[in-house]
C-alpha positions as CSV (number, residue, x, y, z in Angstrom):
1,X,-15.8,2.2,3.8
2,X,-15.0,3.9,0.8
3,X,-18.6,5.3,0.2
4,X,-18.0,7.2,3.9
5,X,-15.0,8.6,3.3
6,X,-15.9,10.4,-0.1
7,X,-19.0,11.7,1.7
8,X,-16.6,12.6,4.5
9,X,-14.3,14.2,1.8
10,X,-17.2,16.0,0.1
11,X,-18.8,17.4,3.5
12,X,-15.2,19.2,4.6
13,X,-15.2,20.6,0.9
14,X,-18.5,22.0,1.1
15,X,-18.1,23.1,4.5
16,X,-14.5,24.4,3.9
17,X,-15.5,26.9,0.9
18,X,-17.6,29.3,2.4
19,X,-14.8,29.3,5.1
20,X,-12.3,29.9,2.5
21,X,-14.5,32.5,0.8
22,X,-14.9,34.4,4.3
23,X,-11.5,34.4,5.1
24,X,-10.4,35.4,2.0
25,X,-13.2,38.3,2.0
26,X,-12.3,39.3,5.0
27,X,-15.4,39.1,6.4
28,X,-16.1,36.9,9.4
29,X,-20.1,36.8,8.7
30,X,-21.3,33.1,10.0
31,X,-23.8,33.4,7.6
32,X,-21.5,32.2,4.6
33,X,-22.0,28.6,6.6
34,X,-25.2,28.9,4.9
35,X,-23.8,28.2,1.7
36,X,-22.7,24.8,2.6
37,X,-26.1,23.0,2.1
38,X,-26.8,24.8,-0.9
39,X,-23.7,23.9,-2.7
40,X,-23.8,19.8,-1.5
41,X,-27.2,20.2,-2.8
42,X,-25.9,21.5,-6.2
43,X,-22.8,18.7,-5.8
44,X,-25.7,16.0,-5.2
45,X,-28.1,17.0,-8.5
46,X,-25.2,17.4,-10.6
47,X,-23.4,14.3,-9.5
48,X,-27.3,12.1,-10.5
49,X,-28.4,14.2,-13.3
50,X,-24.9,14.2,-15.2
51,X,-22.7,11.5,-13.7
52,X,-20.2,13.3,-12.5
53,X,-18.7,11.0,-9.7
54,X,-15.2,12.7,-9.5
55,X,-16.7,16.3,-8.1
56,X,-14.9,16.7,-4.5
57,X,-18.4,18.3,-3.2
């Protein structure tokens, strides 16, 4: 159950950033959304290559 929720967890922060980054920009452009996948996928290699468990993405 736990293993869900921090995937949960890390899903809304990746997705929430590019939001954040939009709204703070000013610009509603739906293509920031893109940014999600790239930055779980950076999350995800940095979390196997160096250990890094406690990274919220």
């Amino acid at each position: 159950m736990l293993a869900a929720i921090l995937r949960v967890t890390r899903t809304v922060v990746a997705m929430g950033l590019p939001i954040l980054i939009s709204y703070l920009t000013g610009s509603p452009d739906v293509r920031w959304a893109g940014l999600a996948p790239i930055i779980m996928g950076i999350a995800k290699y940095l979390r196997d290559t160096y250990g890094w468990n406690w990274l919220p993405v």
